[in-house]
N, C-alpha and C positions, 0 to 999 in steps of 0.2 A: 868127771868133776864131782858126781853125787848121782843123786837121789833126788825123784820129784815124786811127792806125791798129790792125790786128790782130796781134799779134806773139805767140812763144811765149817764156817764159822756161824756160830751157836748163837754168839751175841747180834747179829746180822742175818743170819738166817738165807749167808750164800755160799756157791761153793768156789773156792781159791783154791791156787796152787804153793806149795811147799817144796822148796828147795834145798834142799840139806847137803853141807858140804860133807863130802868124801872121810870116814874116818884115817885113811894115809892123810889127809891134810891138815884134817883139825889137829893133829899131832901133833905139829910145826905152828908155835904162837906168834909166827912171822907172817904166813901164809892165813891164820885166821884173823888178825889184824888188817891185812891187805885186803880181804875178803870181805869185810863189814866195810872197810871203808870205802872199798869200788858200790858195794849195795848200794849203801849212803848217797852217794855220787850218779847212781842208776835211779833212787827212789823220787831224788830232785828234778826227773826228767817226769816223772809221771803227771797227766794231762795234757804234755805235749802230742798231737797228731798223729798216730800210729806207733805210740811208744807200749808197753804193754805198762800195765800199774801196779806199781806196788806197794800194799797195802802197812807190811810191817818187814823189821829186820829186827835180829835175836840172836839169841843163842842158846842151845838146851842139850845138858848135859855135855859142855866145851864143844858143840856142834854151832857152829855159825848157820842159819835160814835164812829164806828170806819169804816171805807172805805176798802173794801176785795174783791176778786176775787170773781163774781158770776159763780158756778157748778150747772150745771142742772141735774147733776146724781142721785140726791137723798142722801139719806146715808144710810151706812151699816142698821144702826136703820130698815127702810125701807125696806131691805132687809129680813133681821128676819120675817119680819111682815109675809113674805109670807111662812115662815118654815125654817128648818135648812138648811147652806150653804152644799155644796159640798166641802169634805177638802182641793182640789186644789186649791180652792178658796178662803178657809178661810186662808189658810195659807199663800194666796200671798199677801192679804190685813192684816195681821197679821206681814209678813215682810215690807211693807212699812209702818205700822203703827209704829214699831218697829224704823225703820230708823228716823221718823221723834223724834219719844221721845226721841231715843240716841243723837241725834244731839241737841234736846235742854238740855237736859241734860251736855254736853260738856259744854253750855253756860251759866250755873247754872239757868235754867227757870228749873221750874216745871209744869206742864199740873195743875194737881189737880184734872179733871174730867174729864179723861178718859174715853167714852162709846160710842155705837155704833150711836147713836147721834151725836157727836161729828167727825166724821171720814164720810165726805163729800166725796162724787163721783166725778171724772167730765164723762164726755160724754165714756168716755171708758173705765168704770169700776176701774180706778187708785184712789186709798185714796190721801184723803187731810186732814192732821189733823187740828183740827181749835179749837179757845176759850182758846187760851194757859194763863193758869193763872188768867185767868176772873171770873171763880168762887171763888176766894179768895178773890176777889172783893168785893164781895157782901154775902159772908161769906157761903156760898153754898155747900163749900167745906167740912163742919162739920154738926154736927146733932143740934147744937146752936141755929141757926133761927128757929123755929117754921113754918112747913110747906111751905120752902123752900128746901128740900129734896126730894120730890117725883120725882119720876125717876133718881134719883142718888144716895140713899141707894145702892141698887143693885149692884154696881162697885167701893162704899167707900172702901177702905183700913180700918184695927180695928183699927190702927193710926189716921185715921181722924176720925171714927165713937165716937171715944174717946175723940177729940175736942182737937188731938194733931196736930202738926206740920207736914206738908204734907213732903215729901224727894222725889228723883227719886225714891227710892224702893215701895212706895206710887202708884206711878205711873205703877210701872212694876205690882205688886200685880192688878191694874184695867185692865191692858192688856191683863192678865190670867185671869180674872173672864169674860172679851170678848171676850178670845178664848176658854174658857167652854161653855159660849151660843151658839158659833158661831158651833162648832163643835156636839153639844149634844142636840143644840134645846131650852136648858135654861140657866137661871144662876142657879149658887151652892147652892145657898139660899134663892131662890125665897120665897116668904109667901106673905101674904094677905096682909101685912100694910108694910110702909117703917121702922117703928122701929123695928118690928120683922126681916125682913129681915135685918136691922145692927146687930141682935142680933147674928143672926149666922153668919156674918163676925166676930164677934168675939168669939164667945164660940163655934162654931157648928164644928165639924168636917168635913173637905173636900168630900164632898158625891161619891161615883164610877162614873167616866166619862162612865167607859168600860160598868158599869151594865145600866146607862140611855140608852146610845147607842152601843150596842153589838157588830158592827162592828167595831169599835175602837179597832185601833192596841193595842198588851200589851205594857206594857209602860208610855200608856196615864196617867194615873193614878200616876204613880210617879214624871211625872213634874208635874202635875197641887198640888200635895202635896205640892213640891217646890216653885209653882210661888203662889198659896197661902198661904204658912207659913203664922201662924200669927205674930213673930219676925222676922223682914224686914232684919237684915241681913242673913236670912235662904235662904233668896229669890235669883233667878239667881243677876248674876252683874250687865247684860244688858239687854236689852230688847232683842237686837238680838238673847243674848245666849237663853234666853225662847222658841223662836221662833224657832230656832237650834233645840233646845233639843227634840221640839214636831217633827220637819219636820225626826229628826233621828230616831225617834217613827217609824212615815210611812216607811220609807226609809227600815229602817229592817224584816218590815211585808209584803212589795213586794214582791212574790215568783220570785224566779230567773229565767231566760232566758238560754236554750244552745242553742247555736248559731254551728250547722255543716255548714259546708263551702267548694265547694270542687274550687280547686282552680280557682281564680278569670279571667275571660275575659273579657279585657279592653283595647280599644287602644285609646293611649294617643297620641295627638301630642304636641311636646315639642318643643318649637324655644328655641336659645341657650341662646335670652337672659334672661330666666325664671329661676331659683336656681331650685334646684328640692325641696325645703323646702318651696320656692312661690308655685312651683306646687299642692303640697300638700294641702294646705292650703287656696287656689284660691277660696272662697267662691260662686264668683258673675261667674265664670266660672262651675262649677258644676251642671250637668243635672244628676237627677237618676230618669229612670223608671222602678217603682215594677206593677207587675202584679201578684194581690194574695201574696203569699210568694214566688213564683220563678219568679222571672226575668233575663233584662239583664241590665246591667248600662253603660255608654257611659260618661265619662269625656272628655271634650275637654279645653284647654286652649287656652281663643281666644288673639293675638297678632297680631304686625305689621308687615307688608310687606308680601309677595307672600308663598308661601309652600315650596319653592326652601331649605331652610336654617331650613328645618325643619328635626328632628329627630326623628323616628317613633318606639314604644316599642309596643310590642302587647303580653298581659297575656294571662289568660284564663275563661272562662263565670261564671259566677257568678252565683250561685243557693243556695238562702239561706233556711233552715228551722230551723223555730223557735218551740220549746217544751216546755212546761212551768211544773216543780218540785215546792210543796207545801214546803211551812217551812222552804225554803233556803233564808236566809239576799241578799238582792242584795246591799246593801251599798257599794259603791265604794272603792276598794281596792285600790285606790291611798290614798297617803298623800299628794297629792301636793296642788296646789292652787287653786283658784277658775278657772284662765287661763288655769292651767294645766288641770283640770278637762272637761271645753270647748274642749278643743283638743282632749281630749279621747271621750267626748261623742258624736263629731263632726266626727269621723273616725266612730263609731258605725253608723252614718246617713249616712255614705259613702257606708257602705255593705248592707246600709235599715234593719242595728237592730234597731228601733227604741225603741223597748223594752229596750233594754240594754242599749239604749243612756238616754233614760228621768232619770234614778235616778242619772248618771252622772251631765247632763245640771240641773236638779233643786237641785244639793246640789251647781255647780257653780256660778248657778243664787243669791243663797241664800250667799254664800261666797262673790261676787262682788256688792251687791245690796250697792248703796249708794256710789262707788268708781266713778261714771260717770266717766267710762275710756271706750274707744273702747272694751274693752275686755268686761267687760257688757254690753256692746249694744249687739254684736255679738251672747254673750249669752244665752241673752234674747229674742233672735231672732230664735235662734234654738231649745230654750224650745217652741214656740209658734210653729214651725213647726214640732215639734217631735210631740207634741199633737196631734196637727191636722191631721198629717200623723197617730195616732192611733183613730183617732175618734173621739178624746174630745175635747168640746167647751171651757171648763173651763179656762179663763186665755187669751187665744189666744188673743183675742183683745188688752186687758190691756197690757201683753210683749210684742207687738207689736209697742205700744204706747210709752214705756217706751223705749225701743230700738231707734225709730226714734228721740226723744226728747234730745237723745244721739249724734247723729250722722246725723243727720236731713234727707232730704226725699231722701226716696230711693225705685228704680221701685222694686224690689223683695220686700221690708215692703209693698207698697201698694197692688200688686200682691196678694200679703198672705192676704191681710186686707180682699181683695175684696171677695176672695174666702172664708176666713172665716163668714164673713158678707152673702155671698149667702147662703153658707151651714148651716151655725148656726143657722138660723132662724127659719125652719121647723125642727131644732133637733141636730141630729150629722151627719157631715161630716163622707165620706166615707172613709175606711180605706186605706191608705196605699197608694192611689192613686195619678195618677198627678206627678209633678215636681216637685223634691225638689233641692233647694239653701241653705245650709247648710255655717256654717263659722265656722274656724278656728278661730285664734288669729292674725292671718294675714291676712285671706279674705275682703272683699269690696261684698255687695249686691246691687251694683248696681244703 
């Protein structure tokens, strides 16, 4: 389509990206008309949730630009390159990619070329969707131009492959053909040339997710049927519900956690002026150390003035063990909301289940993504330490990231950063270990 370069802006003193259309295109005053106004239409997106930003749109020397946020994370694309995602991860860049298409969707933009190209990094592993509408530009978006298709067959909708009219379902239909590669290592229809491969966006039957990659929950299989129907109203509504539908895939294929408990030892000290539903909930005040699976945990809520006016409760020690049963759903038996769900999976971080807290926090995470309310920050703060307190790198940073961006800098986000940053590098963090800061729907981290 063009040319991107790296430039500094002088008057700002940052550095953006420059996108300069194609001189074959500028040529054509149809195509550079079309080109400013899909920008136009792209720049009205910018501060939406995972949309990338654009700064300015121009023209120099009958070159149409456009001025955008420079991300030195690379893209998803780049990612692929090196093999298939881990699903923690496909699914969290799968949810903000989701976020960003529903919100322009709301706005009647269409993407039109949805692909792992397209779905920029920044420095902390967070998508940034970018090129909203650009390829319709320049007709890119259909099999029409003549070798202007390569690397985008693969993620066409058989609505565009057809040289029809792009829609949001257009869009969701390329979302699912990116979380088929992202998950399985390929796309659904890969082949040797880009006409063949449109050939089975349209004719070819949705090939087995589960039989390419065997460890794929059951299930997989029946959304991606869905997200690739070839009749676009078959397909989910939203991008998010796609995204849902895969993550309740996983969710059910988690074998479940029992959690024995014999009763708890903790002494709390409580000033009067605390609610006991603050206390509860006291995020930035919460110390738990596990040692192995039995420990002993120690809340204290810290307040003002002397210990005089203090009220002291003492339970009893804590000792947890965990057992894990094959072929039981752990999907969370609440109905409530994504907050509610935070709260339950936030009291499970309290006993150090972290087992039984993570399908809580990431079905809340996935409920709140996109609400920028305290309550997703928090969230996404205790999906990042639940992980981390079971070993996995995957995500840590990027919830972390997405959490502070919320709620701005806080010593437990960096705390965590720091310590996932040491640990991740040589591999996985150690399980279970260390300090955890957990939050409610009412805590503060500090």
């Amino acid at each position: 389509m063009g040319e991107v370069y790296r430039a500094t802006d002088t008057t700002l003193g940052r550095t953006v990206a420059i996108k300069l259309l194609a001189e074959r295109h500028s040529r054509d005053p149809d195509v550079r008309a079309r080109f400013t106004r899909e920008a136009l239409a792209a720049a009205r997106l910018s501060g939406e949730p995972y949309v990338i930003t654009v700064f300015d749109v121009g023209e120099h020397d009958g070159r149409p630009f456009i001025v955008m946020e420079y991300l030195d994370g690379g893209t998803v694309h780049d990612e692929l390159r090196k093999g298939r995602v881990d699903a923690p991860q496909a699914l969290d860049w799968l949810d903000q990619a989701a976020a960003a298409l529903d919100a322009a969707h709301r706005q009647g933009v269409v993407h039109r070329d949805v692909k792992p190209a397209n779905l920029l990094l920044d420095k902390d592993g967070v998508v940034r969707v970018s090129d909203f509408g650009i390829a319709s530009a320049t007709g890119m978006d259909t099999l029409t131009l003549p070798g202007t298709v390569l690397g985008t067959a693969g993620y066409l909708s058989p609505e565009q492959a057809r040289g029809e009219l792009a829609t949001p379902a257009s869009d969701r239909y390329a979302l699912g053909v990116v979380a088929f590669e992202l998950l399985t290592g390929r796309r659904p229809f890969a082949a040797d040339t880009p006409v063949t491969e449109a050939f089975g966006h349209l004719n070819a039957e949705v090939p087995s997710a589960e039989r390419i990659a065997p460890d794929l929950p059951p299930g997989t299989d029946a959304v991606f049927s869905s997200a690739l129907a070839k009749d676009p109203p078959t397909r989910p509504a939203s991008a998010k519900e796609l995204v849902h539908e895969l993550r309740s895939a996983f969710d059910d294929a988690v074998p479940a956690t029992v959690v024995l408990a014999e009763p708890p030892q903790i002494r709390i000290h409580r000033h009067s002026r605390w609610s006991r539903r603050n206390l509860a909930y006291a995020g930035a005040a919460l110390g738990l150390v596990l040692a192995g699976l039995a420990g002993a945990a120690l809340l204290g809520v810290a307040g003002g003035g002397g210990g005089g006016g203090a009220a002291e409760r003492t339970v009893t020690h804590v000792r947890t063990v965990v057992t894990t049963t094959g072929g039981v759903s752990t999907t969370p038996a609440s109905t409530g909301d994504g907050a509610e769900l935070n709260r339950e999976g936030f009291a499970r971080m309290q006993v150090g289940d972290y087992q039984g807290a993570l399908p809580l926090l990431t079905r809340a995470v996935h409920d709140l993504n996109g609400s920028r309310t305290l309550d997703e920050a928090y969230a996404d703060y205790n999906l990042a330490y639940t992980r981390f307190a079971l070993g996995r790198c995957d995500g840590v940073l990027a919830l972390l990231a997405r959490s502070q961006a919320i709620q701005g800098k806080r010593g437990a986000i960096d705390d965590l950063r720091r310590r996932a940053e040491s640990a991740c590098v040589g591999g996985k963090p150690g399980h279970g270990k260390g300090k955890a800061k957990g939050h409610g729907n009412e805590g503060d981290n500090g």
